[in-house]
VEXDREN-2710 file (C-alpha; in Angstrom, 1 decimal):
% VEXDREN-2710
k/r/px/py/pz
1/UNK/23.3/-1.1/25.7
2/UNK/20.7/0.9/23.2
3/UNK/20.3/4.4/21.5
4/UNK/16.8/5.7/21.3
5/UNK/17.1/7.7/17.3
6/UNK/14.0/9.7/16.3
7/UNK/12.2/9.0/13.9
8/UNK/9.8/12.0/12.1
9/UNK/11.6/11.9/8.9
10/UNK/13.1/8.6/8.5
11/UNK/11.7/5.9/6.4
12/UNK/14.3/3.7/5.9
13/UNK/17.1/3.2/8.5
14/UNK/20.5/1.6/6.9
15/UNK/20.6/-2.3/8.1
16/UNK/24.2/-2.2/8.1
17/UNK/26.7/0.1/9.5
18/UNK/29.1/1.4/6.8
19/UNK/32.5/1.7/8.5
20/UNK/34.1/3.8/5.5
21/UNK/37.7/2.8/6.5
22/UNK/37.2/-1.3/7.2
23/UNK/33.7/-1.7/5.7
24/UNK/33.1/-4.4/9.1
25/UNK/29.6/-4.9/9.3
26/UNK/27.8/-5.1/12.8
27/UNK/25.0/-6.4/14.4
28/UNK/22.2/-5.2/15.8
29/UNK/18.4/-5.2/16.5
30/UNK/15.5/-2.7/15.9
31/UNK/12.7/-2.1/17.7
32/UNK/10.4/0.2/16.9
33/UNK/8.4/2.5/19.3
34/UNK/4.5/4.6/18.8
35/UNK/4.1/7.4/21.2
36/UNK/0.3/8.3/19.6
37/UNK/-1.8/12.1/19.8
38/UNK/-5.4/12.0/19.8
39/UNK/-7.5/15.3/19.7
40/UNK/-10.6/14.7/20.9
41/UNK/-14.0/16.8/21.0
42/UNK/-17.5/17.5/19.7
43/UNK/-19.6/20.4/18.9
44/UNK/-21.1/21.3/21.9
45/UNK/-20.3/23.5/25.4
46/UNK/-19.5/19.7/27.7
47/UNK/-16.0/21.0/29.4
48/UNK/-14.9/17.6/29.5
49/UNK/-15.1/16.1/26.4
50/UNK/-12.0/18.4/24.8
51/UNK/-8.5/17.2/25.4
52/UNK/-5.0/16.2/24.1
53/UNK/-4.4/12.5/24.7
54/UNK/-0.8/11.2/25.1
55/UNK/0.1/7.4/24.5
56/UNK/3.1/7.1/25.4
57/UNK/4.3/3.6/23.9
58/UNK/1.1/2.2/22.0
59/UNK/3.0/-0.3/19.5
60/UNK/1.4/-3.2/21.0
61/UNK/-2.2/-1.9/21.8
62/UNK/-4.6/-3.9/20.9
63/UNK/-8.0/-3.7/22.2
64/UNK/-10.1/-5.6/19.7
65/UNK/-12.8/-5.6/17.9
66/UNK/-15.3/-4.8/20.8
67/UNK/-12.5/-2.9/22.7
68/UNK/-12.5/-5.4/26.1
69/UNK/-9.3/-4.1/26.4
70/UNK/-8.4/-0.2/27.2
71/UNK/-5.6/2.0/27.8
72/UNK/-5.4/4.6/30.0
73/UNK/-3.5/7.8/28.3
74/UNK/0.4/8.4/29.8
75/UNK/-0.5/12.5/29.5
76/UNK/-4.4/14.1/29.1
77/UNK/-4.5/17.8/28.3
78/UNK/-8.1/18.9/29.0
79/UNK/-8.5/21.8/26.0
80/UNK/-10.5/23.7/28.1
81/UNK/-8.4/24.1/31.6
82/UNK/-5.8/26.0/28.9
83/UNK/-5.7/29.8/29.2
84/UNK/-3.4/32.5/28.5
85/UNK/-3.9/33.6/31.4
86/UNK/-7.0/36.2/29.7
87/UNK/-8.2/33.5/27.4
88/UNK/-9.4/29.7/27.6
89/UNK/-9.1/27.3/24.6
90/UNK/-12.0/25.6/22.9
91/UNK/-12.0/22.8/20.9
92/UNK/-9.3/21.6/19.1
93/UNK/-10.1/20.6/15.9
94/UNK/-6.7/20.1/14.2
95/UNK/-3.0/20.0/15.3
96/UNK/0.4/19.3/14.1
97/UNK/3.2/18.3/15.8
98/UNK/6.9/19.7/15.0
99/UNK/8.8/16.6/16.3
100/UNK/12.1/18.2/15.9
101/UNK/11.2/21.0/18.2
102/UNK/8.8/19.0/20.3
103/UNK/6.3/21.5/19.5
104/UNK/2.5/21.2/18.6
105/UNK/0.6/23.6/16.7
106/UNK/-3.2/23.3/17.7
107/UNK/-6.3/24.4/15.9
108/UNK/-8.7/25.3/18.1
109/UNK/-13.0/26.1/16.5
110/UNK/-13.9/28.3/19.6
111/UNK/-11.9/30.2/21.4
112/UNK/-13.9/33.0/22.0
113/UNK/-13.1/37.1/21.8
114/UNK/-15.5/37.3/25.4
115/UNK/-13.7/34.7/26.7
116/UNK/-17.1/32.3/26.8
117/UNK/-17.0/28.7/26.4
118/UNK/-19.4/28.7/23.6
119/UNK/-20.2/26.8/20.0
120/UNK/-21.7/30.1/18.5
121/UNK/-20.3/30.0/15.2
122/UNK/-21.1/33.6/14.9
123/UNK/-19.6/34.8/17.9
124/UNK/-16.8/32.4/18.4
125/UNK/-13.5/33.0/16.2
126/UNK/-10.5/29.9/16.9
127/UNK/-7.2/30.3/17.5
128/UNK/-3.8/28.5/16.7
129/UNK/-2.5/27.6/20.2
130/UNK/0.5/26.5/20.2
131/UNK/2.3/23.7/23.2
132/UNK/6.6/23.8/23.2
133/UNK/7.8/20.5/25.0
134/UNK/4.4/18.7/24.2
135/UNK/5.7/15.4/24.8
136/UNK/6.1/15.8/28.6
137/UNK/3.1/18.1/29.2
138/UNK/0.3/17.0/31.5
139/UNK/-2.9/18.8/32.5
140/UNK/-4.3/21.9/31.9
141/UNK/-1.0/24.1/30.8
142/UNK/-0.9/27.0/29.0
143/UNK/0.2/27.3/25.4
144/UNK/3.3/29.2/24.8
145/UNK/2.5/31.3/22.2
146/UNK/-1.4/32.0/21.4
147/UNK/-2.0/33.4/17.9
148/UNK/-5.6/34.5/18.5
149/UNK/-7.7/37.8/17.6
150/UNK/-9.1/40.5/15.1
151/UNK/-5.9/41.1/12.8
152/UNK/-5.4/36.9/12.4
153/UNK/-8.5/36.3/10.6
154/UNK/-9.2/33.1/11.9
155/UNK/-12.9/32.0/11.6
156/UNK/-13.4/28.5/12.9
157/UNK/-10.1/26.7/11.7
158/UNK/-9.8/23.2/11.8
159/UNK/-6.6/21.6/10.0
160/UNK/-3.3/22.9/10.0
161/UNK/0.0/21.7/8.5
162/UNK/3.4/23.6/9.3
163/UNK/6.3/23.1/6.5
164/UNK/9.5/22.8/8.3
165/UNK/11.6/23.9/5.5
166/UNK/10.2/27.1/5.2
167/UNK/8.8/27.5/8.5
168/UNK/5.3/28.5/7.2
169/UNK/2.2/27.6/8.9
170/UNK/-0.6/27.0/6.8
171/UNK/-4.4/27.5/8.4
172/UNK/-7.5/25.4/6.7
173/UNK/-9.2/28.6/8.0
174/UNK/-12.9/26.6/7.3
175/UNK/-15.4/28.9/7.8
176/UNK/-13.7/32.1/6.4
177/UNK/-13.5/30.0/3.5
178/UNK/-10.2/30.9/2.7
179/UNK/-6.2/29.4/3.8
180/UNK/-4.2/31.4/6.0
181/UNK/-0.3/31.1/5.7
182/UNK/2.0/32.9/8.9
183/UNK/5.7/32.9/7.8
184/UNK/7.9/32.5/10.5
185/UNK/5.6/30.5/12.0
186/UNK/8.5/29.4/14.9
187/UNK/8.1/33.0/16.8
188/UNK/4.4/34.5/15.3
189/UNK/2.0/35.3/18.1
190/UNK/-0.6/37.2/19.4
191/UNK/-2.5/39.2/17.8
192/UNK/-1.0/38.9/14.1
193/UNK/-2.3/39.3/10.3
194/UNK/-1.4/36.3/8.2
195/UNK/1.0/36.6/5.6
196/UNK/-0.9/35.5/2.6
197/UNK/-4.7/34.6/2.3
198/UNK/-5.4/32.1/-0.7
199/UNK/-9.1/31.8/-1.8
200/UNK/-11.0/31.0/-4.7
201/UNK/-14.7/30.7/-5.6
202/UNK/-15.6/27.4/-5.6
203/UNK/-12.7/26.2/-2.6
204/UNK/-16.2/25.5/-0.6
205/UNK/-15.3/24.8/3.2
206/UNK/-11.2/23.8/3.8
207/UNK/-10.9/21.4/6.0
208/UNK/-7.8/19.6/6.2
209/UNK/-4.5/20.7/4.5
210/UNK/-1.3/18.9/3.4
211/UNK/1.9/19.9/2.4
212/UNK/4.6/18.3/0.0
213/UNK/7.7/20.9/1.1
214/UNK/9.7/19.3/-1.5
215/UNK/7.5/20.0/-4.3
216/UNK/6.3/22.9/-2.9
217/UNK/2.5/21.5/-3.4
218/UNK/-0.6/21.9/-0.6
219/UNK/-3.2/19.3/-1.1
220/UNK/-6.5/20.8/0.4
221/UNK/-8.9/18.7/1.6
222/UNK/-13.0/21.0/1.1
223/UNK/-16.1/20.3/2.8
224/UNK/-19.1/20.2/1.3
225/UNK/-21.1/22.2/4.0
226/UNK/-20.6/26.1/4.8
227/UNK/-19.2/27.6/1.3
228/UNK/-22.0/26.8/-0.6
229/UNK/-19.8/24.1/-3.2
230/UNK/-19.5/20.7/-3.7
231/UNK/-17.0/18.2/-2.0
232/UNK/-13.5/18.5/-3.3
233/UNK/-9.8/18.1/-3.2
234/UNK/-7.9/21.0/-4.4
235/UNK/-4.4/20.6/-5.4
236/UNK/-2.0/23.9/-5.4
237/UNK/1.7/24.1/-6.8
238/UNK/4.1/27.3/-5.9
239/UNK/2.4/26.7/-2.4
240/UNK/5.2/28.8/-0.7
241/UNK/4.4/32.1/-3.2
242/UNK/0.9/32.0/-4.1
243/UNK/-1.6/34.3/-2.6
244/UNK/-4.8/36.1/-3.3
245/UNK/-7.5/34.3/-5.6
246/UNK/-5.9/31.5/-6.9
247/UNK/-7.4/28.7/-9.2
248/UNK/-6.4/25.6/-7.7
249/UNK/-4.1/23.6/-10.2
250/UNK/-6.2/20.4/-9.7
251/UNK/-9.6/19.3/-8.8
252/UNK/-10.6/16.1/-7.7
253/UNK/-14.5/16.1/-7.9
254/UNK/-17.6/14.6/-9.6
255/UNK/-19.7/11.9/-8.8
256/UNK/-17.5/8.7/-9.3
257/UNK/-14.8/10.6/-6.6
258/UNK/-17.8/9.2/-4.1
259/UNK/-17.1/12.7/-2.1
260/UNK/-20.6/13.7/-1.7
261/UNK/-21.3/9.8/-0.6
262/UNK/-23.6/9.5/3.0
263/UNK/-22.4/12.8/4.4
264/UNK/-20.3/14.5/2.3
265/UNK/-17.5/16.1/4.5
266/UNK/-14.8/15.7/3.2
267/UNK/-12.4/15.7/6.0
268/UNK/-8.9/14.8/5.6
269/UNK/-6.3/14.6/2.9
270/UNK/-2.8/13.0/2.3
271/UNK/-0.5/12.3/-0.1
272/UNK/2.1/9.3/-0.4
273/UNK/4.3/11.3/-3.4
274/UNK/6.5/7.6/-3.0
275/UNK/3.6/5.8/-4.7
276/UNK/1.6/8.6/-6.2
277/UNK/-1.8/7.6/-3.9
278/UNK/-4.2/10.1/-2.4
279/UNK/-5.7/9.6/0.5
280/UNK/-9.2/10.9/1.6
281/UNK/-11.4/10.4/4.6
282/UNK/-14.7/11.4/4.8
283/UNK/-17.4/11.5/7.3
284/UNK/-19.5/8.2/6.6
285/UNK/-17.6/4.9/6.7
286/UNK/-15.1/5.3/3.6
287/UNK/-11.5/5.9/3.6
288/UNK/-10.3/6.8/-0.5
289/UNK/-7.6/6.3/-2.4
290/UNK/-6.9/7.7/-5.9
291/UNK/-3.9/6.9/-8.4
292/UNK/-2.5/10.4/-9.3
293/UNK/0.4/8.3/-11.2
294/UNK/-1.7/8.9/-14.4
295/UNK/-2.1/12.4/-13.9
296/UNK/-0.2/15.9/-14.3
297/UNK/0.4/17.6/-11.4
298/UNK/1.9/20.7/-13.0
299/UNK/-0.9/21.6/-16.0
300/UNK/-0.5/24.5/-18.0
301/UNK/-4.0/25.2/-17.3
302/UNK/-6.3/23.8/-14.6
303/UNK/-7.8/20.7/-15.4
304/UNK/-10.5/18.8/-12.9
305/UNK/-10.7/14.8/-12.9
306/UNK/-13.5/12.8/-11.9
307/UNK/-11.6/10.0/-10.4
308/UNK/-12.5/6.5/-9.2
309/UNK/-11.3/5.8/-6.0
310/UNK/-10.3/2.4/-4.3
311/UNK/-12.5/2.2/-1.3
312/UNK/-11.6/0.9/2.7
313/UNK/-14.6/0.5/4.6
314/UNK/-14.2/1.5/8.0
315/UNK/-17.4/-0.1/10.0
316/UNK/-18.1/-3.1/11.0
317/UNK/-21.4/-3.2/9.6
318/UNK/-21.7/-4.9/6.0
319/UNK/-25.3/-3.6/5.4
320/UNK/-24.2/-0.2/5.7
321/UNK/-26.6/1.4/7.9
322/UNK/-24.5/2.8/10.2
323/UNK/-23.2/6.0/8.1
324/UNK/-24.1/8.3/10.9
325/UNK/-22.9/7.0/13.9
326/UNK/-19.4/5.9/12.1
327/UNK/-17.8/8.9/11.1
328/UNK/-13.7/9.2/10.0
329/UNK/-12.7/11.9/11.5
330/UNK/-9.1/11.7/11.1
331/UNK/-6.1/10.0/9.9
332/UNK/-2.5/9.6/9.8
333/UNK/-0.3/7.3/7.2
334/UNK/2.7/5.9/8.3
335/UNK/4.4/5.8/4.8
336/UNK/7.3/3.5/5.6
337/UNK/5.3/0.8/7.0
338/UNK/2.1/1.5/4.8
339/UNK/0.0/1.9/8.0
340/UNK/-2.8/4.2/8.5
341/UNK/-4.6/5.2/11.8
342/UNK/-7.4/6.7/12.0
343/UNK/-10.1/7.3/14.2
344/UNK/-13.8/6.4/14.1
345/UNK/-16.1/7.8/16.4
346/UNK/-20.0/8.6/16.8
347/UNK/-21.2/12.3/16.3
348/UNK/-23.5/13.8/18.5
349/UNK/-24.5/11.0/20.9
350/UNK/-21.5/11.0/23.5
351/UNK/-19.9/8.4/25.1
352/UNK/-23.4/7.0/26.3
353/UNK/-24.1/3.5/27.8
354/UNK/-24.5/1.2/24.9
355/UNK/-23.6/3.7/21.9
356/UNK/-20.4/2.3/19.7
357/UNK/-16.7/2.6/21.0
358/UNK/-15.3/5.6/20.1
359/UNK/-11.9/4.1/18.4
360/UNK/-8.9/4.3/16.8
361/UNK/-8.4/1.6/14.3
362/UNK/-4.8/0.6/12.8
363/UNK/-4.8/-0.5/8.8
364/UNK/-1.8/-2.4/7.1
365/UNK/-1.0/-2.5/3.8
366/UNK/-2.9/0.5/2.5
367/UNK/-1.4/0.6/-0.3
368/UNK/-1.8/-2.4/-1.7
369/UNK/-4.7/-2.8/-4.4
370/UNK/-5.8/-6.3/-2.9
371/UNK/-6.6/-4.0/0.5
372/UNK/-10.6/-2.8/-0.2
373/UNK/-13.8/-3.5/0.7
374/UNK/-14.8/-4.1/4.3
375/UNK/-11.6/-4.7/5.8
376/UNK/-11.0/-5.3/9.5
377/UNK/-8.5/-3.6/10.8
378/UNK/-5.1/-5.2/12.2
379/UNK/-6.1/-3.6/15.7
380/UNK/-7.4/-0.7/17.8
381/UNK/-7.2/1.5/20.1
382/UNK/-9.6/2.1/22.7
383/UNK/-8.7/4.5/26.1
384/UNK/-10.1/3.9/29.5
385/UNK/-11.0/7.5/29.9
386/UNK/-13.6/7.2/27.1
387/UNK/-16.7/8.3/28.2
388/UNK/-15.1/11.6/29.3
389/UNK/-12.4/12.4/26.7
390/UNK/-14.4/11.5/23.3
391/UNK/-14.3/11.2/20.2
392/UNK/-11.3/11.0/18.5
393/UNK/-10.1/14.1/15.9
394/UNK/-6.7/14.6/14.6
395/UNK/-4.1/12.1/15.4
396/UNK/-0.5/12.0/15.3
397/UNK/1.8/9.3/15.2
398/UNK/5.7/9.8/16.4
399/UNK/8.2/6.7/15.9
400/UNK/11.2/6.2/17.9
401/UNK/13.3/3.1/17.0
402/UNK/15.9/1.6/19.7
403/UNK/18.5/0.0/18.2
404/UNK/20.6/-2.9/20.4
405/UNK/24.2/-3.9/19.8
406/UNK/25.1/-0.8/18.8
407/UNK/27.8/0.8/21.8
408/UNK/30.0/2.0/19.2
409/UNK/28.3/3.8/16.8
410/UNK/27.9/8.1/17.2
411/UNK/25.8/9.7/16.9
412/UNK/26.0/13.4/15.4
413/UNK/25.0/16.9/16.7
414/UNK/23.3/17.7/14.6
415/UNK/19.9/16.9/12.6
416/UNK/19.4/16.5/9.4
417/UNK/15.9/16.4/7.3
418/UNK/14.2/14.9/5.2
419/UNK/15.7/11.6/5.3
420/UNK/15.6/10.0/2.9
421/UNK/15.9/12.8/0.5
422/UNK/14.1/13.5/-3.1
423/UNK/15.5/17.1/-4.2
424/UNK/17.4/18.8/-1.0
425/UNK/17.7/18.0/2.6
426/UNK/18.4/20.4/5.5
427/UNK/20.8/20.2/8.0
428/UNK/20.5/22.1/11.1
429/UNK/23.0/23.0/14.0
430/UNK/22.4/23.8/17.5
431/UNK/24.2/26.9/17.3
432/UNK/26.2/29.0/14.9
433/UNK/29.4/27.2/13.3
434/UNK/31.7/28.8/11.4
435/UNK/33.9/27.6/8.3
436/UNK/32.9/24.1/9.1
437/UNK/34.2/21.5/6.6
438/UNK/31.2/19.3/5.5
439/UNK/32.1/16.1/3.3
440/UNK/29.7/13.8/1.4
441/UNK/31.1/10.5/1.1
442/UNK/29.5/7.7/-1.0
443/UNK/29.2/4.0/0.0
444/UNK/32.6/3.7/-1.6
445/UNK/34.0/6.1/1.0
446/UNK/35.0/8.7/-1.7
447/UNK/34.2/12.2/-1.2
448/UNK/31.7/13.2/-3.8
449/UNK/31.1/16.7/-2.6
450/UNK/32.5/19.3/-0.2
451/UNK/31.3/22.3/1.2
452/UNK/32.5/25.1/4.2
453/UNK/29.4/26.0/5.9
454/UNK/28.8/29.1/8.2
455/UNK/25.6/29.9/10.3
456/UNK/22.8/27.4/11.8
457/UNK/21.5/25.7/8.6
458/UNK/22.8/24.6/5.4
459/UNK/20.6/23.1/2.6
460/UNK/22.0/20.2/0.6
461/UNK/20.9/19.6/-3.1
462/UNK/20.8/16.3/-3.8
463/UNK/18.1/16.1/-6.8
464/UNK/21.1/15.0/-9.0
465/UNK/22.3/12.6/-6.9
466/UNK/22.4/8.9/-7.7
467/UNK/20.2/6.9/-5.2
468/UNK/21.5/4.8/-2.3
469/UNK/23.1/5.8/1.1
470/UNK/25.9/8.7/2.0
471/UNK/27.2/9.5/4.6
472/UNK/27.2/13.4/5.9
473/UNK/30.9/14.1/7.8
474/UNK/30.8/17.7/9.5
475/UNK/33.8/18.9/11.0
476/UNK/33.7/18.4/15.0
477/UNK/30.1/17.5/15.2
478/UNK/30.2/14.1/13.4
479/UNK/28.6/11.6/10.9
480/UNK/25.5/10.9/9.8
481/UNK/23.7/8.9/7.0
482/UNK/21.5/10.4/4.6
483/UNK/19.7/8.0/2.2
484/UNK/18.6/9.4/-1.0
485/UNK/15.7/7.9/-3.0
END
């Protein structure tokens, strides 16, 4: 017997079962599951290069160095076969994906106001499509809500990042040079004005953005290209409020960042606020990582630093002479087992005869200072569809662990997020309660808080709470663990 838990916010799950009334402990085995997203695309009019790949179990892909082995995708959505039903997609350059909703919000470069598959950047404007039940679509469906025209503002977006907690979606909106936020980002669509626009002078082209909802911080990851400014990252606090021409906070620039290295787009951002590393990918061969442990987040005025970053290399080549045909298009960091993915694909060429695999590589141990250099990676990922769906853009990695032995354990209706928790969690019903009894019991069993709770969501505060593991008891729908670090 097994129980398949999700996994989006969980870092840690408890190895022991606290039973609050016997403390017995039980036994059990855990297996962890990758279902993996890949965008993929290029800047040009081929109809068959754009689509949403779907792996549906990839933990144990490996395809090699010279990828003689690879896998065919569980789910492809062609980009391109998607309309409204008035209006096609093009090019998805960004997405994110609401686990807890099974939703995925999708930047797309060119969707079109004349409804022409096109790369025009002046005539083409993007869109955020956005795909409920993503994990069981297949082909060319349409997306459920399309927000897409004049009033949005949209000019060629690429990333986006949605904070759950607030349930803002934030827009790299690249060549408008600006960030677009849409509040109530669960129901926006059509043809709607954002909520806030943020923009400064020098923001240059936004690219990728990143949001830490607990300390309310967007990391923005700028191109070099477009705006007219050199390579940065921008680092914004009071994310949820700001709006209008804001200074960033922070800037990471200068020469020894190695941002304006081989081609200087700066392409994707992340931050590991666990270990206080900053990840940045670029588009030559170099995955970064800066220590922002030294540095104060919260200035009183701005300040810029011209940080050193640790380097990954990401080719295979030691002379270096690949930095156009390897390009790091996107990444995502598995914080709890210090894993990144991330893809490396050719630009341009197209899955020709002979040209290198486009390819999705797996590093472990990111984190750790001894990890540099010219690295190969653990393994990759190569798809058998490859010289039609190509290359790889924003990817997406959703865990599932299965845990064995465990008949007896119950799990709650409800969810509960983030877990582990810094300064608050949420926890979210499926439908109204009313003058529920919530308890928070400590490892001891004792009841250290208590709460009645009415409506769909109630936010715990647990920045003063001591670390370790509680347990969440809600009247008729159950317990829970939340882990607090």
């Amino acid at each position: 017997m097994y129980k398949i838990i999700p996994m989006r916010k969980l870092i840690h799950f408890l190895l022991c079962i606290i039973v609050v009334t016997t403390m017995q402990a039980q036994t059990f085995d855990t297996i962890y599951h990758e279902r993996i997203y890949i965008g993929t695309g290029e800047y040009n009019p081929f109809p068959n290069w754009h689509g949403i790949l779907r792996f549906e179990d990839a933990m144990n892909y490996n395809s090699g160095p010279d990828c003689d082995s690879t896998y065919m995708p569980d789910a492809t959505i062609p980009v391109k076969q998607c309309s409204t039903g008035t209006m096609f997609m093009n090019f998805e350059h960004g997405f994110y994906l609401d686990e807890m909703n099974d939703r995925m919000y999708v930047s797309t470069l060119f969707t079109n106001p004349g409804n022409v598959l096109t790369t025009n950047p002046d005539t083409a404007k993007g869109s955020i499509a956005i795909f409920d039940n993503i994990s069981s679509l297949n082909g060319g469906n349409p997306p459920t809500r399309h927000i897409f025209g004049d009033l949005t503002g949209l000019r060629q977006p690429h990333g986006c990042w949605l904070d759950e907690s607030r349930d803002m979606l934030y827009v790299a909106n690249s060549f408008g040079c600006n960030i677009l936020v849409f509040h109530n980002a669960s129901t926006r669509d059509g043809n709607t004005a954002p909520d806030r626009i943020i923009s400064w002078s020098t923001l240059a082209t936004p690219v990728y953005i990143f949001i830490d909802d607990s300390a309310d911080r967007m990391f923005v990851a700028c191109s070099g290209i477009g705006c007219s400014s050199q390579p940065k990252v921008c680092v914004y606090n009071d994310a949820s409020t700001i709006t209008g021409v804001v200074q960033p906070d922070i800037t990471i620039a200068g020469n020894n960042t190695r941002l304006l290295h081989g081609n200087p787009t700066v392409h994707n951002v992340w931050y590991n606020k666990k270990n206080g590393l900053l990840a940045v990918g670029h588009h030559t061969f170099e995955l970064l990582f800066f220590d922002l442990n030294p540095i104060n987040l919260s200035p009183s005025s701005p300040a810029t630093h011209n940080l050193t970053p640790r380097v990954i290399q990401i080719n295979d080549d030691p002379l270096l002479t690949d930095t156009s045909n390897h390009n790091l298009y996107g990444f995502f960091w598995d914080e709890q087992r210090d894993i990144i993915f991330l893809s490396d694909g050719i630009s341009n060429g197209g899955p020709t005869p002979g040209s290198p695999p486009n390819v999705l590589k797996v590093y472990h141990d990111v984190s750790d200072t001894a990890t540099h250099g010219l690295v190969p990676p653990a393994r990759t990922i190569c798809w058998s569809n490859g010289d039609v769906y190509f290359p790889p853009q924003p990817i997406w990695v959703q865990k599932t662990v299965e845990i064995v032995g465990l008949e007896d354990i119950y799990l709650p209706n409800f969810k509960i997020f983030p877990n582990p928790a810094s300064d608050y969690s949420i926890i979210e019903f499926p439908k109204n309660v009313e003058n529920k009894r919530l308890n928070v019991l400590n490892s001891l069993g004792q009841i250290t808080q208590s709460n009645l709770i009415n409506g769909t969501q109630f936010k715990l505060e647990t920045q003063t709470w001591a670390k370790g593991v509680y347990i969440i008891q809600i009247e008729e729908f159950g317990n829970s663990r939340l882990i607090k670090q």
